[in-house]
C-alpha positions as CSV (number, residue, x, y, z in Angstrom):
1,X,-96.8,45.4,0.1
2,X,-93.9,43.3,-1.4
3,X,-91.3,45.6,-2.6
4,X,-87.9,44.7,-3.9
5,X,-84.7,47.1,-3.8
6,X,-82.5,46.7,-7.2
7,X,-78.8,47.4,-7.3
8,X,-77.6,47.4,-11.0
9,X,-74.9,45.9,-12.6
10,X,-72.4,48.2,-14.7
11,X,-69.5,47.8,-16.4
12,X,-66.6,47.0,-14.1
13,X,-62.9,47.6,-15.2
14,X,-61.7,44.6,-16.7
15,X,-58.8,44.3,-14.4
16,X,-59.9,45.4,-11.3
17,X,-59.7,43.0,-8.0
18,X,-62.6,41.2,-8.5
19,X,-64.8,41.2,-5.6
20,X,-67.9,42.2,-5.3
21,X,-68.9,44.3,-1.9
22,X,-72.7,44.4,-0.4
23,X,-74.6,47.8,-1.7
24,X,-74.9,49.8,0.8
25,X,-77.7,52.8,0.0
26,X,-80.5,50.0,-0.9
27,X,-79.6,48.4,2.8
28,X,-80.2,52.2,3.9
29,X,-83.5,52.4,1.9
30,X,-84.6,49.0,3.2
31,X,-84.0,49.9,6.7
32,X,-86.0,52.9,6.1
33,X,-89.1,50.6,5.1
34,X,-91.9,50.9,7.9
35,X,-92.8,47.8,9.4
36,X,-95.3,45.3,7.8
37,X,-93.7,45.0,4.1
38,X,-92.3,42.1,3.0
39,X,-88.5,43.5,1.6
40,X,-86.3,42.3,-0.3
41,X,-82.6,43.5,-2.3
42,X,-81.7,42.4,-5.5
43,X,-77.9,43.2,-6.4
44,X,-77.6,42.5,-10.1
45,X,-73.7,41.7,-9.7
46,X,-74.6,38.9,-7.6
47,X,-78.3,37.4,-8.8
48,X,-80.1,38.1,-11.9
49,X,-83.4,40.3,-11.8
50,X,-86.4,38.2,-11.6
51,X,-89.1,40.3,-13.9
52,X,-92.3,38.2,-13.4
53,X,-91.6,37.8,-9.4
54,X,-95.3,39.2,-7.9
55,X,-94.3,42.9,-6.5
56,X,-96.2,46.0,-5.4
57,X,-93.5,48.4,-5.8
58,X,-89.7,48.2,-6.6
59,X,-87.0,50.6,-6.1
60,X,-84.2,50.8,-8.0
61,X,-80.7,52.5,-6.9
62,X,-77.9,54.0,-8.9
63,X,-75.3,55.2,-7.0
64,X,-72.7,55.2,-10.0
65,X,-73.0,57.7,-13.4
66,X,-72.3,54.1,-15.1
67,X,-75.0,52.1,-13.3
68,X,-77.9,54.2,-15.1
69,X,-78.9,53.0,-18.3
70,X,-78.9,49.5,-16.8
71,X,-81.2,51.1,-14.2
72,X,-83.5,52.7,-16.6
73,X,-83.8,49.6,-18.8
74,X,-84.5,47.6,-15.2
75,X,-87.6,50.9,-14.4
76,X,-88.7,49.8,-18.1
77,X,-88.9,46.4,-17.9
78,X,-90.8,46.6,-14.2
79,X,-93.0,48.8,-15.6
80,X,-94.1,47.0,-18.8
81,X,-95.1,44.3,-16.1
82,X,-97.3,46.8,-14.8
83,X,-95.3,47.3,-11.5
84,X,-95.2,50.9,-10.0
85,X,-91.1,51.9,-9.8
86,X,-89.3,54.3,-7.6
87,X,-86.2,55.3,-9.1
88,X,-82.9,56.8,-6.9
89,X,-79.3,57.0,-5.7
90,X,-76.8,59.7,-6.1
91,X,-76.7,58.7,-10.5
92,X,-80.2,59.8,-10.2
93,X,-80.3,62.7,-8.3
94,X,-77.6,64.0,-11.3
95,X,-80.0,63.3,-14.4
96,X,-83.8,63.6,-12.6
97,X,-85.3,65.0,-15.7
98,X,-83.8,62.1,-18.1
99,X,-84.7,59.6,-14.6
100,X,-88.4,61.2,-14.4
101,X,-88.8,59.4,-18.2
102,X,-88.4,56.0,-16.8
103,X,-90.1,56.2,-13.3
104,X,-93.4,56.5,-11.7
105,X,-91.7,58.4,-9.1
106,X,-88.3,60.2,-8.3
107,X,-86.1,60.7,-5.2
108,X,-84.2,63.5,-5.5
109,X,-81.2,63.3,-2.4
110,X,-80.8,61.2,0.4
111,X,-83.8,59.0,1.4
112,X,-84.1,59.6,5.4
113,X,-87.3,61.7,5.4
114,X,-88.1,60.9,2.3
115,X,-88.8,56.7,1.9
116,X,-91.4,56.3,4.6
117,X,-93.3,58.8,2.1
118,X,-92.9,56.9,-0.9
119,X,-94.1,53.3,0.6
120,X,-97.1,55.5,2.4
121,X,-98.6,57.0,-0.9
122,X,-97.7,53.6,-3.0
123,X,-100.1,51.9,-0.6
124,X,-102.7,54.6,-1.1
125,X,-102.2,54.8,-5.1
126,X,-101.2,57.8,-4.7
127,X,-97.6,58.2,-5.9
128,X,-96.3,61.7,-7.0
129,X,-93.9,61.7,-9.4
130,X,-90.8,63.7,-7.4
131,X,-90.0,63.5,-4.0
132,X,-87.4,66.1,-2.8
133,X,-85.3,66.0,0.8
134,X,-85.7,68.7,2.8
135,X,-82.3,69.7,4.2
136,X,-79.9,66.9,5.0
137,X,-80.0,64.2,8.4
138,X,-77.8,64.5,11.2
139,X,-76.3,62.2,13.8
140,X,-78.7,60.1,14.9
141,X,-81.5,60.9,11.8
142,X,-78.7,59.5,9.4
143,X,-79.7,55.2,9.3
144,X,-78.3,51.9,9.0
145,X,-78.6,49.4,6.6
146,X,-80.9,46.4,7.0
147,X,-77.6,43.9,6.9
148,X,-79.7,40.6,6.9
149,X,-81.4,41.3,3.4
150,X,-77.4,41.5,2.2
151,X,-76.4,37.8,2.6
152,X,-75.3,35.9,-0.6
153,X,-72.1,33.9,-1.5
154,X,-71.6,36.2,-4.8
155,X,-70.2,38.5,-1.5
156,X,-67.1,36.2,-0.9
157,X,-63.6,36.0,-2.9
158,X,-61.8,32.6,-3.2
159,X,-64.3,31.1,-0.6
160,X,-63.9,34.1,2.2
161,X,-66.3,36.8,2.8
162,X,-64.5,39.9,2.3
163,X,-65.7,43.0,3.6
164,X,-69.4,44.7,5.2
165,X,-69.3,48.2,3.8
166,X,-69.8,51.0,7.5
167,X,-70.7,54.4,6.4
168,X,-70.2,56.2,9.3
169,X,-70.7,59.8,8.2
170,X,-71.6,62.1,5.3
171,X,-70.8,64.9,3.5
172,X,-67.4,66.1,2.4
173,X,-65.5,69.8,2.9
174,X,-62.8,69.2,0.5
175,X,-64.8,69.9,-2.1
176,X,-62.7,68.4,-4.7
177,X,-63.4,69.6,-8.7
178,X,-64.1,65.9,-10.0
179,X,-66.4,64.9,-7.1
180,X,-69.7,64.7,-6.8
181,X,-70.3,64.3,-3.5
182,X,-70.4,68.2,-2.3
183,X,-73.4,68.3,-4.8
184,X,-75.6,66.2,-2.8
185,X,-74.3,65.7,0.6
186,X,-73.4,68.9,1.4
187,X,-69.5,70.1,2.2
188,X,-71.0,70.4,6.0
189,X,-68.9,67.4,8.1
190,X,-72.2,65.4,9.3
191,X,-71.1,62.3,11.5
192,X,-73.5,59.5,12.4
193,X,-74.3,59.1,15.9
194,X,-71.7,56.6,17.4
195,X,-74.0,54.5,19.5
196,X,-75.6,53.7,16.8
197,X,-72.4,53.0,14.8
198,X,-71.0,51.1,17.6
199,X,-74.3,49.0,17.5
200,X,-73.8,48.1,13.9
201,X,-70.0,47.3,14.1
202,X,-71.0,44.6,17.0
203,X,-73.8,43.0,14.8
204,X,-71.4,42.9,11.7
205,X,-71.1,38.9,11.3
206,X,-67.6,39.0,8.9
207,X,-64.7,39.6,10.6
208,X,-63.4,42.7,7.9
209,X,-65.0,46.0,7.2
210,X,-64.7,48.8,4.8
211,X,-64.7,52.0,5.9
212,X,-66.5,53.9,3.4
213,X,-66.7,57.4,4.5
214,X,-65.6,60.0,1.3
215,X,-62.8,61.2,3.3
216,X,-62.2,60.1,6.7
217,X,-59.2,62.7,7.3
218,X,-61.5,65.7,7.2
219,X,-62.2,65.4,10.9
220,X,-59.7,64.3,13.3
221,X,-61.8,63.7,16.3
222,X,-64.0,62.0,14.5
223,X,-61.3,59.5,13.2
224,X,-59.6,59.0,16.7
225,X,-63.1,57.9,17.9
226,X,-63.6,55.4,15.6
227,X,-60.0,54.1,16.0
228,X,-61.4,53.6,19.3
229,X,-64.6,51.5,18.3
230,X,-63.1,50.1,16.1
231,X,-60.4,48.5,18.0
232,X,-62.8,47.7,20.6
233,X,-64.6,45.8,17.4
234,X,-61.4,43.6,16.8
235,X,-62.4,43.6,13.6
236,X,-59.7,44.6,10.8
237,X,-60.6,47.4,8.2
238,X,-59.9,49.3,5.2
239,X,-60.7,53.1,4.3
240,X,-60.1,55.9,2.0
241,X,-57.5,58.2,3.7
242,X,-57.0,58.9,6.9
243,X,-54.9,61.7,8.2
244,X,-50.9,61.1,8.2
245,X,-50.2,62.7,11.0
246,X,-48.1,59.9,12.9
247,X,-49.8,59.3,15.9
248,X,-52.8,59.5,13.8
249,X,-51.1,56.2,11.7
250,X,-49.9,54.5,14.6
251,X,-53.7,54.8,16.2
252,X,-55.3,53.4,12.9
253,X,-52.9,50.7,13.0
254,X,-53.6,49.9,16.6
255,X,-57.1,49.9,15.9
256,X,-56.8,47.1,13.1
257,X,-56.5,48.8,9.8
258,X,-55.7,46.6,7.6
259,X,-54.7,48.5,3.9
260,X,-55.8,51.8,2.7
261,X,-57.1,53.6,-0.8
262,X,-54.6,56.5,-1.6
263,X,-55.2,58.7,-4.7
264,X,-52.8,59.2,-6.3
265,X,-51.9,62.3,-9.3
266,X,-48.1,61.8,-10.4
267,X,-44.7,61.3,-8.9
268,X,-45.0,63.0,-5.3
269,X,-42.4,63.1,-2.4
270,X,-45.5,64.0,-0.9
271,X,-47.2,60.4,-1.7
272,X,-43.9,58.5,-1.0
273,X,-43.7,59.9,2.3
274,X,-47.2,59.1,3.2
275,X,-46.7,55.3,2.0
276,X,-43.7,55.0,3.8
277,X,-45.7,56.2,6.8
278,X,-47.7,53.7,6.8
279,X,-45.5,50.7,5.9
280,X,-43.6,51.9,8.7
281,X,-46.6,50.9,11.0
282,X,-47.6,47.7,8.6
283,X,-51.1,49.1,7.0
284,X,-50.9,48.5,3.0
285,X,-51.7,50.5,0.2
286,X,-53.8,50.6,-2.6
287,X,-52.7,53.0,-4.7
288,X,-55.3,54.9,-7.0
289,X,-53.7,56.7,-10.1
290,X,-55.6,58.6,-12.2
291,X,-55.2,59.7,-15.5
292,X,-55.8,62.3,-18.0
293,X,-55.5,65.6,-15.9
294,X,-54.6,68.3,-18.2
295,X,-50.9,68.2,-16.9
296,X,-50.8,64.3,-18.3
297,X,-49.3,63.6,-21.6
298,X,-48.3,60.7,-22.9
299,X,-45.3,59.6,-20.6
300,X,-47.5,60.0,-17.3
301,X,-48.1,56.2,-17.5
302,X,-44.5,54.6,-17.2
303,X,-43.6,57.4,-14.8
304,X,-46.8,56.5,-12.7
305,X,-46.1,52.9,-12.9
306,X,-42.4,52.9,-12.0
307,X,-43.2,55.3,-9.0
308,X,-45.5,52.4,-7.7
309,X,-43.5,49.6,-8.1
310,X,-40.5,51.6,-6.5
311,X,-42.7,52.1,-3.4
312,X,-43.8,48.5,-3.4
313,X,-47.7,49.3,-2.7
314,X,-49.3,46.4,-2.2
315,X,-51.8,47.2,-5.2
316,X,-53.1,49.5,-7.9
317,X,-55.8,50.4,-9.4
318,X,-55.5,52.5,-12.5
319,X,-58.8,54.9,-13.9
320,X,-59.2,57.3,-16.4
321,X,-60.3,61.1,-15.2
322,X,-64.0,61.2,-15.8
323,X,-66.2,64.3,-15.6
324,X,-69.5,62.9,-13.5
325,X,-73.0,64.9,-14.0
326,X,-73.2,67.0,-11.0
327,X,-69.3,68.1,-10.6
328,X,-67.8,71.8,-11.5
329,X,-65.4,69.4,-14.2
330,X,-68.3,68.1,-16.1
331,X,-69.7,71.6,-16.0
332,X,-66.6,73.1,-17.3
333,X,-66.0,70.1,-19.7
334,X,-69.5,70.4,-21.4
335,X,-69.0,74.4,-21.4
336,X,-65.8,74.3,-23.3
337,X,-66.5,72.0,-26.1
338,X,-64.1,68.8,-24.5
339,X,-66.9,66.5,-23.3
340,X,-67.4,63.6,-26.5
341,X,-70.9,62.3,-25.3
342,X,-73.1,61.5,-22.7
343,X,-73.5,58.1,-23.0
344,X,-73.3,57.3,-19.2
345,X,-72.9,53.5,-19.5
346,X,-69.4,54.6,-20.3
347,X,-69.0,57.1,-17.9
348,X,-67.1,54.2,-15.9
349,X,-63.7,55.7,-15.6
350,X,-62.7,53.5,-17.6
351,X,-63.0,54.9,-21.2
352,X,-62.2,58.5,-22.4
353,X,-65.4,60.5,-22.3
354,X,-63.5,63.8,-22.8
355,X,-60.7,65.6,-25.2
356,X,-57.4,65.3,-23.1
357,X,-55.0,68.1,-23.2
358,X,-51.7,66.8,-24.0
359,X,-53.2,63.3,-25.9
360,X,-55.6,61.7,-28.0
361,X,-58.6,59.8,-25.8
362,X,-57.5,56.9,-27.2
363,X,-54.1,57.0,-25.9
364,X,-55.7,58.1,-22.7
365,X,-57.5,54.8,-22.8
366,X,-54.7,52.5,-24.3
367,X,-52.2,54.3,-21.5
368,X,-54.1,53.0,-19.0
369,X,-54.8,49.5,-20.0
370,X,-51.1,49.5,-20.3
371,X,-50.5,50.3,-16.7
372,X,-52.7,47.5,-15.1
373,X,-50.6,45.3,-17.5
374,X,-47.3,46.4,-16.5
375,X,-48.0,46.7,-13.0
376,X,-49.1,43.5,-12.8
377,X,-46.6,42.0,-15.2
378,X,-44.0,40.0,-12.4
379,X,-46.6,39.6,-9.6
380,X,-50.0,38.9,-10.8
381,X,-52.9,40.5,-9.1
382,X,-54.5,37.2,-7.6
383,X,-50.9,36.7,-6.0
384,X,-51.0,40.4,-4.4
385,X,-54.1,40.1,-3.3
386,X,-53.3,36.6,-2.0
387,X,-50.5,38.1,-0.1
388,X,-52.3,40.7,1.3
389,X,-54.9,38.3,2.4
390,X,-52.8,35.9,4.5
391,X,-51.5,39.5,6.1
392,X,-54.7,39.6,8.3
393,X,-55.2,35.6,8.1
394,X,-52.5,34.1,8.8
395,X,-53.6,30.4,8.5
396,X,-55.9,31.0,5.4
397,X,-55.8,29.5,1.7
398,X,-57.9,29.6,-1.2
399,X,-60.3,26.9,-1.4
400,X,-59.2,23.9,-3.8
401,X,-59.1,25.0,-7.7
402,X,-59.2,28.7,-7.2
């Protein structure tokens, strides 16, 4: 059969760093294909969807609340061409019953187990309309991506490649209030096996990866080890945070990390320490403030943006608290009366989806527009990211014009 994997497009914060980074979970799915289909991925941010290409059977992905009515519309279209579609990702796992409406089948959860399935019955004509994981992977049941269907130049910034996205675990004990990963990859710690990850790392082309476990802190030995691949790599590396225990820090930095992704709530010795941490061993920061906790009124924003500046981090990014389908928050949220709509296109943490408790939702929003503009004001954000840039590449320069 000739399948095709879609990633959709959404609607991106108008001011983040823009970059585009390879999806990940339809390189998963795709390795997942049995042998003898022809497969291909389709990122919509990238390359527009080709509707009258010749397929037996597409699946489409949405990992992100936002990326879903762009993914239905895609199931639609497909489908009025008379192609069979499999609709998925964590988005979908959230909202299978409104999903189910646009889809000749469902997968409900993570796709090990469950894909070779799917393409089995599709060649039969025998599709049923939900398919359900039983139980979650481990170690060496969890898979990799099939990297060679994710080559495109839409993946570099100012004429580089920037980063390969390496999941190298799943499932998250924190168990955070606005997160929905608990919901669907269990709070059970569940590492890849490492062979295998120090397999992938060596066939990574670029020389940069991203780290993208939910929290790579939750499980010390597990970091320490892959400071160890990836030093042995000698590849640099971003990630969400690690632990800041110091010889933790002064590992990842021996190891190659190159900036990390701190959340951020309000002013916090607790955060200033932790940045000054790791300036101390020369790994930047990208701070992540979010807004709109109850705690927040309107003076959160200058406070949040003079605490950044004052550290120096390298960058911010600046989102608006949103309650995602699948989290205790949106629960709660939609219980009490405070949620606006459910129009998930917006659900993009950009926009005010909720009734904040110490401001209006369009302060909320206007709040936070103001912060990526005042943050931004004296160094623009193509001169920070330029900066951090020639931090790992020394002799590098954006190609003519850009």
């Amino acid at each position: 059969m000739r399948i095709s994997l879609v990633f959709p497009k959404w609607e991106r914060l108008p001011m983040q760093t823009p970059f585009v980074l390879p999806p990940l979970g339809v390189a998963v799915v795709a390795g997942l294909t049995p042998k003898g289909h022809e497969v291909s991925i389709i990122d919509e941010n990238v390359a527009p969807v080709d509707f009258k290409e010749k397929l037996d059977l597409v699946g489409v992905g949405a990992m992100l609340t936002c990326q879903v009515p762009r993914a239905f519309a895609i199931a639609d279209s497909f489908r009025e061409a008379g192609v069979r579609v499999v609709l998925g990702g964590q988005a979908v796992t959230r909202l299978a019953s409104e999903a189910g409406q646009h889809a000749d089948a469902v997968v409900l959860g993570e796709a090990e187990g469950v894909w070779p399935s799917v393409v089995a019955d599709a060649m039969r004509g025998r599709l049923k309309h939900v398919y359900r994981s039983q139980g979650l992977p481990e170690g060496p049941q969890i898979a990799g991506p099939a990297r060679d269907l994710l080559v495109h130049p839409g993946y570099s910034y100012r004429g580089l490649r920037m980063m390969d996205l390496l999941e190298t675990s799943r499932g998250c004990r924190f168990d955070c209030f606005f997160c929905q990963t608990p919901g669907l990859a269990g709070r059970a710690f569940r590492p890849r096996d490492l062979d295998a990850v120090a397999a992938e790392l060596a066939g990574i082309p670029g020389e940069r990866v991203f780290w993208v476990d939910n929290s790579p802190e939750q499980d010390e030995a597990h970091e320490r080890e892959m400071f160890r691949l990836l030093k042995s790599s000698r590849k640099r590396w971003v990630s969400h945070s690690i632990s800041s225990k110091p010889d933790i820090v002064k590992l990842a930095a021996s190891s190659g990390c190159w900036y990390l992704y701190l959340p951020v709530w309000g002013v916090s010795d607790v955060f200033r320490q932790r940045v000054r941490l790791l300036r101390d061993h020369g790994i930047g920061v990208e701070a992540t403030a979010i807004f709109g906790l109850d705690g927040h009124g309107p003076d959160v924003f200058k406070r949040m943006v003079d605490f950044l500046l004052e550290l120096s981090v390298e960058l911010a990014e600046f989102t608006v608290l949103t309650p995602f389908p699948g989290t205790r928050m949106f629960d709660d949220m939609k219980s009490s009366g405070r949620l606006i709509h459910e129009d998930w296109g917006r659900y993009n943490a950009g926009r005010a989806v909720f009734k904040p408790a110490k401001m209006t939702p369009e302060k909320l929003e206007a709040g936070c527009r103001w912060a990526w503009e005042e943050f931004y004001a004296e160094v623009p954000q193509r001169l920070r990211m330029a900066r951090l840039l020639r931090g790992v590449l020394p002799a590098w320069s954006p190609e003519p014009g850009q």
